[in-house]
N, C-alpha and C positions, 0 to 999 in steps of 0.2 A: 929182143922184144920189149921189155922194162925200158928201154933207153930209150925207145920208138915212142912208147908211151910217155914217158916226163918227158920229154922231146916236145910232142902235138899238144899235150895237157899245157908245157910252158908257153906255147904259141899262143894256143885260145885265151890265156890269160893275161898275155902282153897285148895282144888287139882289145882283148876287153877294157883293159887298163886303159889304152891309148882310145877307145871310142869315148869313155867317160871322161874323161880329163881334156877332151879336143874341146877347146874354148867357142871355137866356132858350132859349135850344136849341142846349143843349151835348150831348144826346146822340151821342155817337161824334166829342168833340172834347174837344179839351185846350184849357184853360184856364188860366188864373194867378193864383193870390192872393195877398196881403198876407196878416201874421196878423190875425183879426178878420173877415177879410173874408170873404163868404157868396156861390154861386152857387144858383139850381137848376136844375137838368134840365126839357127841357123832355118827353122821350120818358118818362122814369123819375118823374122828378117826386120826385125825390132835394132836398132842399137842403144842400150840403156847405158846412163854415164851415173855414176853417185857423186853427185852434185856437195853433199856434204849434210853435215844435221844440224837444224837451225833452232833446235831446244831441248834441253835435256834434261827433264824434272825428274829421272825416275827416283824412285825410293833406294838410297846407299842400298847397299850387298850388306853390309854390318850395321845397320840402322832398323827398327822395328818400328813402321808406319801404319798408318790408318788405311790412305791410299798407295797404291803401286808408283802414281805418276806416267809421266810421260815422254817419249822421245821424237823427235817430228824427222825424219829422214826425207830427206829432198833427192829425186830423180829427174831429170831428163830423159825422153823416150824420141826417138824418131823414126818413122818408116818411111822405105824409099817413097820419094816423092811428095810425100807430107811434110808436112811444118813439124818443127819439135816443140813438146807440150813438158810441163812441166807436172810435178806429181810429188805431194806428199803424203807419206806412209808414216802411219802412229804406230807403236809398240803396244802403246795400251789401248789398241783396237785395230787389230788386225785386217781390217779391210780391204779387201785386194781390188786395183786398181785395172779399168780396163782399155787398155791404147789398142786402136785397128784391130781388132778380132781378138789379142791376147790376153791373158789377164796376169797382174805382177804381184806378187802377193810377196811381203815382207815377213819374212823365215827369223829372223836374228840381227841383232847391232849388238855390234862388242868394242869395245869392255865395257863390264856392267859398271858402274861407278861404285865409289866407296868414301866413306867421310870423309878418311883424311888427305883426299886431291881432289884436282879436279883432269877430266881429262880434256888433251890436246887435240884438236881438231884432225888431224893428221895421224891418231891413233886411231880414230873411229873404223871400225869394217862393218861392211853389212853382209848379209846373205836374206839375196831375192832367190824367187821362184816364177820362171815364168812358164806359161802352159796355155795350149789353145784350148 
């Protein structure tokens, strides 16, 4: 009976596991990309690419500023049979953006910076949020 039970308990939380983590159905989930890197929707049928980040003022991690600053995150959005549109997202103003009925709203870009580097294009991640 116990064994039956962690048995069905481990099932239901290996499909759970595996529905959240299915790349293909990110509707009303955030996600994370590398530049280059491409999802799509599985509700929207969106496919967003992180294009990369074309400025990055924000205020070091170990630095004590006035202002926060800012980071400008560049997307590409395409729905079937539309044109692909492009799309910047600010850190210091989180404005979420809206392609063909969804909206993509900018969760996170890492790594934060720090005075003594600077970071490499190629280290950047983001985490979007897309949702109808």
């Amino acid at each position: 009976m116990l064994r039956r039970l962690v048995l069905a308990l481990s099932l239901v939380a290996l499909s759970a596991c595996n529905e959240a983590t299915n790349p293909s159905d990110l509707k009303n989930q955030s996600f994370t990309l590398a530049p280059g890197q491409s999802r799509t929707t599985a509700g929207a049928a969106i496919r967003i690419l992180f294009d990369g980040v074309s400025g990055d003022s924000r205020c070091p991690a170990d630095v004590v500023c006035i202002q926060g600053g800012d980071a400008i995150v560049r997307i590409l959005a395409r729905s079937p049979g539309a044109t692909e549109r492009s799309y910047d997202l600010h850190t210091g103003n989180l404005q979420p953006v809206t392609h063909d009925g969804a909206t993509i709203t900018l969760v996170q870009l890492v790594p934060y910076p720090f005075s003594s580097g600077t970071i490499a294009p190629s280290e950047y991640r983001v985490t979007l949020l897309v949702s109808e």
